[in-house]
N, C-alpha and C positions, 0 to 999 in steps of 0.2 A: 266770382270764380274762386273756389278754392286752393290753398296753394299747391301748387306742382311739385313731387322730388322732383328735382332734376341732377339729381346723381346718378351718371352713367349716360345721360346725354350726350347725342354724337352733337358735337358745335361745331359750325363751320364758317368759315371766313372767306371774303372776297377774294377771288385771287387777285382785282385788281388794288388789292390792300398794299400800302408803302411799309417799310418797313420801320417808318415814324413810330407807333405804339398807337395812333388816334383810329380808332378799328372797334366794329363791334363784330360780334358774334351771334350768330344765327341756332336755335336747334329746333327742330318739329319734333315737339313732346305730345300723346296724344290725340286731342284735337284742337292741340293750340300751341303758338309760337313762341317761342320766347326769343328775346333779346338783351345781350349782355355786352358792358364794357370789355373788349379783351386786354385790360390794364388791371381790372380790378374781377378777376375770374372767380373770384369764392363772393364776391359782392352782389348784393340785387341785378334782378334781372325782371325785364317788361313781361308779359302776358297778354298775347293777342287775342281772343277768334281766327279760324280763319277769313272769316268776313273783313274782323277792322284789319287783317296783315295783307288782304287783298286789293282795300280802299287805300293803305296806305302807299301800296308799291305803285298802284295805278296812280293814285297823285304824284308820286315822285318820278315816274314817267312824264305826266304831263306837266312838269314845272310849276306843281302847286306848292313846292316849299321852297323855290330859287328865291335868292334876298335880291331885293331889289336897291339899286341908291337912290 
């Protein structure tokens, strides 16, 4: 995928976000997602599909990335 501006992207954050700093950010660019540290805002940010950002909520739904002991 080529890169994205993402200058002027609406990002947006959990509300259930603490106000620790450990948070990321959300924005639908195009026809793809990005995701960014909100600590490090001018820093890299991920690039989805929407396919792999739909695989990835559904696992996070179904407890495919809880750590186990």
């Amino acid at each position: 995928m080529a890169a994205l501006n993402l200058t002027g992207a609406a990002w947006r954050k959990s509300s259930r976000s603490s106000g620790n700093g450990n948070c990321v950010e959300v924005a639908v660019i195009e026809d793809a997602i990005a995701v960014r540290d909100s600590k490090d805002r001018s820093g890299p940010a991920l690039v989805f599909t929407p396919a792999e950002w739909d695989a990835f909520v559904a696992g996070t739904k179904d407890g495919e990335f809880d750590l186990t002991d």
